[in-house]
Backbone bond lengths (Angstrom), bond angles and torsions (degrees), N, CA, C in turn:
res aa  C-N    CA-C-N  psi(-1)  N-CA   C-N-CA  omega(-1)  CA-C   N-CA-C  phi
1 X - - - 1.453 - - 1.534 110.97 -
2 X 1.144 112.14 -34.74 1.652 116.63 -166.44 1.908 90.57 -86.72
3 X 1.014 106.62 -41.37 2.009 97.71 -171.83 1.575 90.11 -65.88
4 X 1.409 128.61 -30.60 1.835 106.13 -175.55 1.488 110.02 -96.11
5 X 1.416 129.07 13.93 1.282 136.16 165.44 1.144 98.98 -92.27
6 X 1.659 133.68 -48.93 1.597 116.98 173.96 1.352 111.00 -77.85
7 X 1.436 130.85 -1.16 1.226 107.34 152.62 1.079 135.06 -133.56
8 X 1.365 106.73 53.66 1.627 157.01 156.30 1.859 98.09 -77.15
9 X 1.200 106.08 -88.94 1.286 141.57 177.25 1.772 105.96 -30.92
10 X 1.409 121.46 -61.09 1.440 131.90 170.92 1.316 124.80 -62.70
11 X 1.434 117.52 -14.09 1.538 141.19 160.19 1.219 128.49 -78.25
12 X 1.594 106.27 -36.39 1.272 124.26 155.31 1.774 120.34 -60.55
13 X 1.098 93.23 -51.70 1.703 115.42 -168.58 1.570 101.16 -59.57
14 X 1.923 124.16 -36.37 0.796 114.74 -176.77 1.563 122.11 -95.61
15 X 1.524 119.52 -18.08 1.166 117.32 154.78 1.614 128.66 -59.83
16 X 1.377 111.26 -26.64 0.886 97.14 166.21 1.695 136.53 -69.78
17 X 1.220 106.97 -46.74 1.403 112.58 138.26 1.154 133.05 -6.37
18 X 1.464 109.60 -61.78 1.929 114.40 -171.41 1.425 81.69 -66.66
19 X 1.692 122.94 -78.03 1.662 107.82 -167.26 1.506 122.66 -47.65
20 X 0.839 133.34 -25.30 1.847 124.62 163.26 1.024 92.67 -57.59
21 X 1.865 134.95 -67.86 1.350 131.32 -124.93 2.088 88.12 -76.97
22 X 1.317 108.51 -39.31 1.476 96.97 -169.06 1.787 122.49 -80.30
23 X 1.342 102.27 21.65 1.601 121.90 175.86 1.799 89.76 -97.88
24 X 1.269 121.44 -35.47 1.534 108.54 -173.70 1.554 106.99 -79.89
25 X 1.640 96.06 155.49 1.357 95.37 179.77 1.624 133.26 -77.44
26 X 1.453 95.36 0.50 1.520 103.84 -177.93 2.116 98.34 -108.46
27 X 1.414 89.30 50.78 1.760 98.10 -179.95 1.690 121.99 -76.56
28 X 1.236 99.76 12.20 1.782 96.39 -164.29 2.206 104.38 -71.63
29 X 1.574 85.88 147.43 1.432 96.41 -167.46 1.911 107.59 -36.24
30 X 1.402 96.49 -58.16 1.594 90.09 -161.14 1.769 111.64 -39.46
31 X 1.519 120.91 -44.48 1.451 136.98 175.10 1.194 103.70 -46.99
32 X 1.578 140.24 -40.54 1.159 136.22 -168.07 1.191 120.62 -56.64
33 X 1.757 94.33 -52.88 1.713 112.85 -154.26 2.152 83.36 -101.27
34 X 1.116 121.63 3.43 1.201 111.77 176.45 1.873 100.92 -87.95
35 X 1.750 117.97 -49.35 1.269 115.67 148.35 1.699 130.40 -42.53
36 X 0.788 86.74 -45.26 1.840 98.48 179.68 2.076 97.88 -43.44
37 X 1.189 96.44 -77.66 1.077 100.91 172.86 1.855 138.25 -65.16
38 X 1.431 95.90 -21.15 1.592 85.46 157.55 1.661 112.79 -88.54
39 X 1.374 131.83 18.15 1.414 139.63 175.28 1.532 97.33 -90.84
40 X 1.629 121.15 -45.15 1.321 103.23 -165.92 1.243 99.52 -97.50
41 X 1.352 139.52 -3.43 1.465 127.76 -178.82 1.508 91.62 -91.12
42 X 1.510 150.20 -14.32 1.394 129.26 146.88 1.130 133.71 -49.51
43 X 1.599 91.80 -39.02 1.461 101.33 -149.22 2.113 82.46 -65.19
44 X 1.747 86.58 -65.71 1.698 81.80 179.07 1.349 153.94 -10.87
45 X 1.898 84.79 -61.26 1.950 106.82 171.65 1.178 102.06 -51.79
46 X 1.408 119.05 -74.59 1.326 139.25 -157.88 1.906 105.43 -58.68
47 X 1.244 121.67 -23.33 1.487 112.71 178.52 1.369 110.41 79.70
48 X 1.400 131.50 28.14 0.964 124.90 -177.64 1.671 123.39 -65.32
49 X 1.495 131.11 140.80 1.001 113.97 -159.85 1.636 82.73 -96.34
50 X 1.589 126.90 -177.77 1.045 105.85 173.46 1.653 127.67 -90.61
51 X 1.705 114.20 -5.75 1.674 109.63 158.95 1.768 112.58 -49.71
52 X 1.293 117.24 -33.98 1.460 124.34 -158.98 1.786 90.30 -87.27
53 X 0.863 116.27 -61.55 1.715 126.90 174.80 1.599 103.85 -34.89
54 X 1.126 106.98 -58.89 1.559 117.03 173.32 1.960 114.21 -49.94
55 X 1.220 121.72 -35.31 1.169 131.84 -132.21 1.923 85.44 -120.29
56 X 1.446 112.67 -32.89 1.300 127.85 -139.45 1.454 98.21 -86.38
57 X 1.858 105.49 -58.10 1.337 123.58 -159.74 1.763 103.91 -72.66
58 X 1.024 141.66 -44.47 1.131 135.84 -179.82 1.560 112.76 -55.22
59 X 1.223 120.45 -21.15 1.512 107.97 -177.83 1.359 87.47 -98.79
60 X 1.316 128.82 -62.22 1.903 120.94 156.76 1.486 95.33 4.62
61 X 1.282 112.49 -87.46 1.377 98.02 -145.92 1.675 124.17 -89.90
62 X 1.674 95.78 16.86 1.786 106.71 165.14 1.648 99.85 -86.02
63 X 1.395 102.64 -28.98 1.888 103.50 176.16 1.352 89.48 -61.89
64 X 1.000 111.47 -84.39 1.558 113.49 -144.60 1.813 102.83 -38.18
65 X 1.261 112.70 -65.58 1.629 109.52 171.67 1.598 124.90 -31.03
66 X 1.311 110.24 -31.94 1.431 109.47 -154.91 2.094 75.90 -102.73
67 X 1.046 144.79 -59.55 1.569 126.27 149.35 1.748 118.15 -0.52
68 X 1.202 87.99 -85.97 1.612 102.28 -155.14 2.024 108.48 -68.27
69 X 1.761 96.66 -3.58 1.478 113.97 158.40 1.597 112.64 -68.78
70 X 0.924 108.11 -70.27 1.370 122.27 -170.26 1.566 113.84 -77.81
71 X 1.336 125.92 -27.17 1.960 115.65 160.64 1.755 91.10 -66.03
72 X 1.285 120.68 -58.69 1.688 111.56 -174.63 1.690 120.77 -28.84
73 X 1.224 102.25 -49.76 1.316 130.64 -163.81 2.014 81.00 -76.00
74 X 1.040 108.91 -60.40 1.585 99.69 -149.04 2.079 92.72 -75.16
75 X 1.456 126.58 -9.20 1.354 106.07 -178.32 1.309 91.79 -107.62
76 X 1.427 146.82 -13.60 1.523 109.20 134.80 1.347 161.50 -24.55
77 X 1.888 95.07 -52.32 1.728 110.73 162.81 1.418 110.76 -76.02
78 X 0.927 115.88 15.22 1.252 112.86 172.33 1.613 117.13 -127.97
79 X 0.850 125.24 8.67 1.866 132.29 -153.51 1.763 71.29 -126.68
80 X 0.869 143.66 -60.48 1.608 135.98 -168.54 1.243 120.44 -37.73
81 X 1.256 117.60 109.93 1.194 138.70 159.15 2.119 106.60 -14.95
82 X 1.369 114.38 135.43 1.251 115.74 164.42 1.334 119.67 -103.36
83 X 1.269 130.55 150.74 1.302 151.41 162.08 1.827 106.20 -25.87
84 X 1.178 130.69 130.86 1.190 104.82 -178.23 2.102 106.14 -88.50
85 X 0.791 153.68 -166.31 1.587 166.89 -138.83 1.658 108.83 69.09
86 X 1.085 84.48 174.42 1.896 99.80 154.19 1.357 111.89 -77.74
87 X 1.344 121.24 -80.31 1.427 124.60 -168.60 1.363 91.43 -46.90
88 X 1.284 153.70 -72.00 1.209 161.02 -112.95 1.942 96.74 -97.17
89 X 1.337 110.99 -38.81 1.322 129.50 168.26 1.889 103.43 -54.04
90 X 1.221 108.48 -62.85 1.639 111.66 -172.28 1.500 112.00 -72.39
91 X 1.126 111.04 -36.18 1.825 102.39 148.36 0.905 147.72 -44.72
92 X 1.734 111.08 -59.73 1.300 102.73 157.26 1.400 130.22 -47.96
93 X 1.439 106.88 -47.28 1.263 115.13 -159.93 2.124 108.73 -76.58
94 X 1.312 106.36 -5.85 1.181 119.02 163.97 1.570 101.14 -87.23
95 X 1.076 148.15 -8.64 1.363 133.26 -147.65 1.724 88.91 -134.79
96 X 0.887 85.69 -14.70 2.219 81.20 177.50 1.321 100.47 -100.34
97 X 1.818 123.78 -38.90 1.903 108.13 -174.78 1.666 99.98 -65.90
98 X 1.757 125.90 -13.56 1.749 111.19 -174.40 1.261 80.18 -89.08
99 X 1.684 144.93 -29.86 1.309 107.19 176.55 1.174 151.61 -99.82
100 X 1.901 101.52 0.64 1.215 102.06 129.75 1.292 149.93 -75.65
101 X 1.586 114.01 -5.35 1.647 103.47 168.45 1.239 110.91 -78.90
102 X 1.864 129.46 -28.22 0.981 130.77 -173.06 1.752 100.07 -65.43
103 X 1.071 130.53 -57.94 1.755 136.11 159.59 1.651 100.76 -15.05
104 X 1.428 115.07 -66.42 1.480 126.48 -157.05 1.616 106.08 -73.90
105 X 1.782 112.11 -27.09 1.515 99.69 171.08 1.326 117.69 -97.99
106 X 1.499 104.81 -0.27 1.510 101.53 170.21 1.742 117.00 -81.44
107 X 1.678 99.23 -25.67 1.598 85.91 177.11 1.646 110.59 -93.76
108 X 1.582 124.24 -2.91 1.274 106.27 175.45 1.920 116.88 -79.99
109 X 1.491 103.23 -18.52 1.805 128.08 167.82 2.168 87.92 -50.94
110 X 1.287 92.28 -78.20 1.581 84.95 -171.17 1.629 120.61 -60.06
111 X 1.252 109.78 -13.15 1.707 106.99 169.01 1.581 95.97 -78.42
112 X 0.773 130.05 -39.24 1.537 125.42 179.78 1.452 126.46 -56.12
113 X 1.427 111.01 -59.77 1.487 122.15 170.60 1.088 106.16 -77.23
114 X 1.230 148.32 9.97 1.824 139.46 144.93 1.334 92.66 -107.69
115 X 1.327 171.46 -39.19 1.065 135.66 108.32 1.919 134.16 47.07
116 X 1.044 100.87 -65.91 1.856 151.28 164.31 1.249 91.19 -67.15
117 X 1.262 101.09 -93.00 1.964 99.47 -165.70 1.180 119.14 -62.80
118 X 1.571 143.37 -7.92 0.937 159.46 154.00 1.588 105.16 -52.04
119 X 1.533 99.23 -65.93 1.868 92.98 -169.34 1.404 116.40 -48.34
120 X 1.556 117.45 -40.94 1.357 133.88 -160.45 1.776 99.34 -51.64
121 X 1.486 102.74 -40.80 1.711 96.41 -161.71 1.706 91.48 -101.50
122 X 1.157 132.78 2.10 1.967 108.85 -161.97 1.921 95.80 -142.04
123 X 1.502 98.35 -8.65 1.978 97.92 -171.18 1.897 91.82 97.84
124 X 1.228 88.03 164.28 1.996 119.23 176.79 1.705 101.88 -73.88
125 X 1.270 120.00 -19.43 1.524 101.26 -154.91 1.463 82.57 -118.73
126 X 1.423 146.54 -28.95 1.355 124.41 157.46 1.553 136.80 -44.02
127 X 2.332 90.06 -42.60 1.099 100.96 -154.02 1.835 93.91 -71.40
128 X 1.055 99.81 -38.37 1.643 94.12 170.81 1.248 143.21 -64.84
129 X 1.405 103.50 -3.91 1.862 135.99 175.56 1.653 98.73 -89.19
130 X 1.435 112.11 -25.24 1.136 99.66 -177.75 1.956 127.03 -83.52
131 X 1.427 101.06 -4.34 1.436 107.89 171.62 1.352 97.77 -82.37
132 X 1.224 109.06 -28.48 1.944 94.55 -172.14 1.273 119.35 -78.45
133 X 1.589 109.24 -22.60 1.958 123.44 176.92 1.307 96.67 -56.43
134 X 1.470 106.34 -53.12 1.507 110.95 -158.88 1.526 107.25 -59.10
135 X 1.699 111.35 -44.64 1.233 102.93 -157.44 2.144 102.11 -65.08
136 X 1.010 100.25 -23.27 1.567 112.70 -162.46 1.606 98.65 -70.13
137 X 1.273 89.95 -48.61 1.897 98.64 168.03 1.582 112.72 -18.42
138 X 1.911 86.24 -76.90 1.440 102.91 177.46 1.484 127.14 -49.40
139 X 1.414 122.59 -26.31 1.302 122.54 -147.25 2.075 83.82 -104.50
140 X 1.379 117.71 -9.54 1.388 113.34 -155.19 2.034 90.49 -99.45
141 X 1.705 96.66 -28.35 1.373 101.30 -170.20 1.982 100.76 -78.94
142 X 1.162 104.09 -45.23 1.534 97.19 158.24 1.499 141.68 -80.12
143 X 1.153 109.28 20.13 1.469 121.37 154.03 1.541 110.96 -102.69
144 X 1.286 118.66 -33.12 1.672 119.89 163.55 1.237 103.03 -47.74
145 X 1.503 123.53 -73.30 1.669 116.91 -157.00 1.527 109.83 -71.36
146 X 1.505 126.85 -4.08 1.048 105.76 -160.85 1.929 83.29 -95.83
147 X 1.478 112.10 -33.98 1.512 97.52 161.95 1.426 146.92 -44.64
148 X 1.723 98.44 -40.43 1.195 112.20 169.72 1.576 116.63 -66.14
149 X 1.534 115.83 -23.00 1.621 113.97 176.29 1.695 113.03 -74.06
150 X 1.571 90.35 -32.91 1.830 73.32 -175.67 1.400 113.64 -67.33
């Protein structure tokens, strides 16, 4: 009874999701069901019961926004065209690594303070399990496509 209440609850958790996710402007299907599924491989890793799932995903997904703000922001300043010279070359190219580290300490500040809000709803030793789900997420979704290319 309790494994089909949490996955009662994780069905819930992820529909809700699709309707937030399709109010954003980066709503196209593949992103959905690519979220969809990094929702239940958290929810999974992490053991979420579903009060915590409930409690969890909404700040989840102010992280994730306030993330996918700031890499946006940081592969812009960087996708820009440089000045052509030398001197003018080593400038830029001095003036984009401070703005990408400045990019890189602004998103490890926000891994930190959700971090914080993380512990409050799941404990300290999840919330810190949860950068590593994520990263595995990533590393599991790019071993898929690189299968699907060959």
């Amino acid at each position: 009874m309790l494994r089909f209440k949490h996955l009662f609850v994780t069905i819930g958790v992820v529909i809700l999701c699709i309707l937030s996710a399709s109010a954003q402007p980066r709503d196209s299907k593949r992103f959905a069901a690519i979220e969809n599924e990094k929702i239940a491989y958290i929810t999974k890793e992490l053991s979420l019961t579903p009060a915590e799932a409930q409690r969890f995903f909404p700040i989840y997904n102010q992280y994730s926004q306030e993330i996918w703000a700031i890499r946006s922001k940081k592969k812009e300043s960087t996708s820009t065209p440089s000045p052509r010279g030398v001197n003018a070359f080593n400038r830029s190219n001095k003036s984009e690594k401070q703005d990408v580290l400045s990019y890189d300490a602004k998103e490890l500040e926000i891994k930190r303070d959700y971090r914080k809000k993380f512990t409050e709803v799941i404990g300290s030793a999840r919330a810190s399990q949860f950068f590593e789900v994520e990263q595995s997420f990533r590393e599991l979704l790019y071993k898929e496509l690189q299968r699907r290319n060959r």
